[in-house]
Structures are given as structure tokens and as C-alpha cells.
N, C-alpha and C positions, 0 to 999 in steps of 0.2 A: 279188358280190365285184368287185377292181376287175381294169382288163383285165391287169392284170399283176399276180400275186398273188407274194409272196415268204413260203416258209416255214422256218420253221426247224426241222430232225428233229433232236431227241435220243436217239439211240438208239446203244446200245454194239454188238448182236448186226452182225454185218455182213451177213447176209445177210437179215436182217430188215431194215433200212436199205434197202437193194437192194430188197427186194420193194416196198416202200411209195414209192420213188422211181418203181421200175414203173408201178406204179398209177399215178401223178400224170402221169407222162411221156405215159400210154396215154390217157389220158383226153380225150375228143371235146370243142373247143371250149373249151379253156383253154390259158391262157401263165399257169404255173406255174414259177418258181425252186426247187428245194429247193436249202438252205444243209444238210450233216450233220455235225454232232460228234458225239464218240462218251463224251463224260463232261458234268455236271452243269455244271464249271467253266469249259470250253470254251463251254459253252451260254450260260452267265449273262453269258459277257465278248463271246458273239456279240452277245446282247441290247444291251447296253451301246452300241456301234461301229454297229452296225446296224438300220433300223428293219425289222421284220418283219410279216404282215398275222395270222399265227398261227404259234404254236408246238407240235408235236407233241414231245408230252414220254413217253420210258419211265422208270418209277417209280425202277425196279429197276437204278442206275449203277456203275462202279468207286470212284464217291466219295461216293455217297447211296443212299441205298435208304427206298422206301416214301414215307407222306407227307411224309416230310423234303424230300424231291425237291421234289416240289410248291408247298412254302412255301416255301422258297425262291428257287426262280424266278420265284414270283408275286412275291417282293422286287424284283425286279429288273425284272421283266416289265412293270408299273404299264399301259400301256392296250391291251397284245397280247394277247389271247386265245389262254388256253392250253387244250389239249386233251388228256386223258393216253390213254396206249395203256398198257393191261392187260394181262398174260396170267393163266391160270388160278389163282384165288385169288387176285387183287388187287382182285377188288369194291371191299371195306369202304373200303382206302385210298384206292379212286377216290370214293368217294360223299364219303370225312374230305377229299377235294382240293377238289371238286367245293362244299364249304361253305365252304373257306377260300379260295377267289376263281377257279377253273380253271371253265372253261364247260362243256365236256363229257368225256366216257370212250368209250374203244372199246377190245372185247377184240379182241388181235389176231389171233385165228382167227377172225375176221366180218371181215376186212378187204376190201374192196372197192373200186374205183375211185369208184360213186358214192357210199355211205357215206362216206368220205374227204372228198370233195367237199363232199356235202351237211351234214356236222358243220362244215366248215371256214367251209362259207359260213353257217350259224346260229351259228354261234360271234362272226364278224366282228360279224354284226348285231346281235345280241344286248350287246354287245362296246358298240360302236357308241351303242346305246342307254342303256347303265347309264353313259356319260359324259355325254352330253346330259343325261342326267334329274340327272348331279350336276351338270352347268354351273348349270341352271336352280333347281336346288337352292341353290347355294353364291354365285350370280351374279345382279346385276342387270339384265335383259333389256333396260333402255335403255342404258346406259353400259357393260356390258362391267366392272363394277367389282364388287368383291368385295359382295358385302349384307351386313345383319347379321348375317346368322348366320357367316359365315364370315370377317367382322371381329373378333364377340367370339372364336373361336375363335385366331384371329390375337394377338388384343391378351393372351388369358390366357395363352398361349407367352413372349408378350413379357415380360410381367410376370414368369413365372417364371424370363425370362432375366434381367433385370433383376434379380433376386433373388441370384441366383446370381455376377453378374458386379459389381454395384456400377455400373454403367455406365447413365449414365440415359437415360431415354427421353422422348420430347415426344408429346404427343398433341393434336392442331390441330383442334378441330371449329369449322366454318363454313358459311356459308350465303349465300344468292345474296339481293341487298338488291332488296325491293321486285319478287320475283320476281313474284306478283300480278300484278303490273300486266301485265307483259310476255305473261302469259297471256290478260288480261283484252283489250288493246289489238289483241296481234297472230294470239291464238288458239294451243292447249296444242300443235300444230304447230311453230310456231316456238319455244314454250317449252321443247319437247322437247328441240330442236336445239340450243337453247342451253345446256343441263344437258350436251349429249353433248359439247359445245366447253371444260363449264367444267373437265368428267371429263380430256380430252386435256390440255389446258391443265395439269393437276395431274400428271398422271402425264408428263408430258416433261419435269418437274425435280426428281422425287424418283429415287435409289437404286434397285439392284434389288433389294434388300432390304426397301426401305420400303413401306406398306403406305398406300392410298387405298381409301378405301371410301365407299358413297352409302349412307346410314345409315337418309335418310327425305327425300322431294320434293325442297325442295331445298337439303339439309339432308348435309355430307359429312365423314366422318372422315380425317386424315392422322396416322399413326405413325411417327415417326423413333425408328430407334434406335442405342444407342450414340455418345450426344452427347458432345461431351468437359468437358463442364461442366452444375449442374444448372439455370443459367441458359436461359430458351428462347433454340433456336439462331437469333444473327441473320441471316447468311446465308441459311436457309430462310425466317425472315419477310422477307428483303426479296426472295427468289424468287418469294413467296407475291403478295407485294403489286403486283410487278412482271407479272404474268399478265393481271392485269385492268385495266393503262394503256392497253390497245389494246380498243377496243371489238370485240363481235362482229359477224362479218358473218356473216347467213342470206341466201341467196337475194341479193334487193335492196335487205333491209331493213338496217339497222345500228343495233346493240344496246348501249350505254355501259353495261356491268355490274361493278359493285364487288360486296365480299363484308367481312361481319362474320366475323371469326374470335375465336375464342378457345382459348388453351392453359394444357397443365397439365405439369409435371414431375412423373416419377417416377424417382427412385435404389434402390429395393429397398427401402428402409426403413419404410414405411408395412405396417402390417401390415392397416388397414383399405382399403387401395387394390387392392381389387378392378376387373372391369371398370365395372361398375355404378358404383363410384364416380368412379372417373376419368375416364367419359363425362361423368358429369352433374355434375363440377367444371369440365370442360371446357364445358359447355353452358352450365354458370351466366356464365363467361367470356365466351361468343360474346355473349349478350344482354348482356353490360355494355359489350363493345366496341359493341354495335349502338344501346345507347342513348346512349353517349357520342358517336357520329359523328353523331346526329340532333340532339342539343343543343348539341356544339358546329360546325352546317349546313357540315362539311366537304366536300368535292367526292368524288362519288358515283364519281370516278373511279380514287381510288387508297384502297386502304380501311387503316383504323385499327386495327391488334391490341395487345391486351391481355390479359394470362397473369395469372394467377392458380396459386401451387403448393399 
């Protein structure tokens, strides 16, 4: 745990609060906070205002009771680890907690200083864990950018917002020209680097809303949404285009890198525009833009897009 742990006790009984605050206060070798509310909705809006390393949750509130309790605050709770405290006959709702996202249960006639401690601190870890394993799930470990799995998940949201709102959407896939080489010449070291500059580069002019994803090598998706026309938006092509008039610097080396792009519009209207198809209209795009800048031997340094709806 870390050297300063902060927790949050939900608990209505007062003297029950009291006792559990004991225990933390008594406990050899910790700097422990406890924060106490004594209802569900004080609880959720502590969560909210403040960050906490765990939450010690009783079921049984003035304005919840049972697993209600529990789903709930895990609403709100997203990467605090929560821990319920039981008393007699709350098993079943602690194991129904305990499925629906809470780490651990303790009855509170087993309460103790180190049980307390030692649930808190498997909890954190545990806790801990199940985000890592979805960063590396949901994320691509060189660039810090969404992958595909958590792009298509992104882009089918879209779509169905775009369904709903009429409000179109531009979807941008592109790719690093002549990457190859830069692999071949100065070694997939510096190639790295250069993917990780071209990731930064894209996401320090989109939205926080908008979405950039590395789809495949060196190969990246960009989502705008809520365009005000079903025209691709000029503005972001000439943001787009503008990113790569400055060559990259690695190290000592310097890297002149352009990119093919290609885009597609969607307004809700298409009923076959799935993600599937809207990648791979978008992709048919990129390689028309990338063969059209090779025949017509434009300068490698500011690159040529072309949309396709």
C-alpha cells in the first residue's frame, strides 16, 4: 500500500464506524486517513471530490440496502477498490457484490486490525492489477494509443451516435510513407520512436472527445465527431497535413516523414456502415491517396489526402 493510504468508511451504525476507525488508528506501521459517511449518497459524492486508495462499504444504508449498495458505488467507484463489510446473513449479497465488481467481504464480528489491513492492502493490489491487464488489453504498448479492439469499440458508439444525432462523423486512416525504409536504414529502434512522435503529433490536435488509434505498424486511425457538414472537415486536414512539415528528430538523426491519409464520411444514414465497412472504405482511400502522391512525385514532405464517402 502506499505510505499514505486514504480510506473511505461507509458506515451508518456509529459505533461501529468508531470501532473500525480504532482498528486503523491502532495499527503498527501505517499512516492511514479514514474519511466516514454515514449514507450511500454522501459516499458516492465523497467518491466523486476525492480520490481514495479503498472503500469500506456497509450493505445495509438509510438510503440502500443490500446489493443495491454495492452496484451502485461500484458506478461511481470505477478504479477504487471496494470492500464490503457484512453482518450476519449478508453472505449471499456479499458473494452477488463481490461478482458485480467489489474485491473483497468481511463479516464484521472477524474484525481486526490486521484483517482490515491485510483485505485493504489485496484489494489495492488486486485493484491494481485488473487495470493494468485492461490498459494492456485495451492499449497499444508502444504509443499509449487505443488498439483495435478498443477503436472498434469506440467507432461502433460513434456510429450509433451518429445514427441518432444526424451529426456526421469523419473517420481518417493513414500511414507513415515509406516507413520501411526508416526501419531498414536506421533500425526498428529508431522506427519505434518515430511511430511514438507520429502518435503525439496526432493527438496534440484532436478533441477530447476525438479518438486516435494505431490500428496496425504503421498504420493509424482518427475519429472526429460531430462535424458540421458531411464534407471531410478542412481544418483537420490541414492540421493533419501540417504535423508532418517538420521533420522528426531522434537522438542525432533527422527523419523527413509524410503520411498517406485517407477519409470517409458518415451521417447515420447508411445502414450498411458498419465498423468494418467504414475502415475498409477509409483504407481503400489511404492507398488512393498514397498512389496518387507517387505518380504525381509530390514532396514527401507535406502529404496529399483524399476522402472517398
Amino acid at each position: 500500500m502506499a505510505t499514505r493510504t486514504n480510506i473511505l468508511l461507509v458506515e451508518d451504525d456509529p459505533g461501529q464506524a468508531r470501532f473500525v476507525e480504532t482498528l486503523l488508528d491502532e495499527a503498527v506501521g501505517t499512516d492511514i486517513t479514514v474519511t466516514h459517511v454515514d449514507s450511500l449518497s454522501d459516499g458516492m459524492q465523497a467518491v466523486r471530490f476525492q480520490p481514495y486508495d479503498a472503500i469500506l462499504l456497509d450493505l445495509n444504508l438509510p438510503d440502500s440496502y443490500g446489493l443495491d449498495t454495492a452496484e451502485d458505488m461500484l458506478k461511481v467507484a470505477h478504479n477504487i477498490p471496494v470492500i464490503i463489510l457484512t453482518g450476519d446473513g449478508d453472505n449471499e449479497a456479499a458473494v452477488a457484490a463481490i461478482r458485480a465488481g467489489a474485491q473483497d467481504f468481511i463479516n464484521k464480528n472477524d474484525l481486526t486490525a490486521t484483517l482490515l489491513l491485510k483485505a485493504a492492502r489485496y484489494a489495492v493490489e488486486r485493484k491494481s492489477l485488473e487495470a493494468d491487464l485492461t490498459r494492456k488489453a485495451l492499449y497499444d504498448d508502444l504509443t499509449g494509443l487505443p488498439n483495435r479492439r478498443l477503436l472498434f469499440d469506440r467507432m461502433a458508439h460513434a456510429i450509433a451516435r451518429a445514427k441518432r444525432s444526424r451529426q456526421p462523423m469523419v473517420i481518417y486512416m493513414l500511414d507513415v510513407n515509406d516507413f520501411k525504409a526508416i526501419n531498414d536504414k536506421a533500425g526498428h529502434r529508431a522506427g519505434d520512436a518515430v511511430l511514438k512522435e507520429v502518435a503525439d503529433r496526432l493527438k496534440s490536435v484532436l478533441r477530447d472527445g476525438d479518438t486516435v488509434a494505431r490500428l496496425s505498424g504503421d498504420e493509424f486511425v482518427v475519429v472526429v465527431e460531430n462535424q458540421d457538414s458531411l464534407s471531410v472537415s478542412d481544418a483537420v486536414k490541414d492540421k493533419i497535413s501540417k504535423l508532418f512539415s517538420t521533420p522528426i528528430e531522434i537522438d542525432t538523426q533527422t527523419f523527413p516523414v509524410s503520411v498517406s491519409v485517407g477519409a470517409v464520411t458518415y451521417d447515420g444514414h447508411g445502414v450498411a456502415d458498419d465498423v468494418d465497412n467504414l475502415l475498409h472504405r477509409a483504407d481503400i482511400a489511404m492507398y488512393d491517396a498514397k498512389k496518387r502522391l507517387k505518380s504525381s512525385r509530390c514532396s514527401a514532405k507535406v502529404p496529399r489526402l483524399y476522402s472517398v464517402n
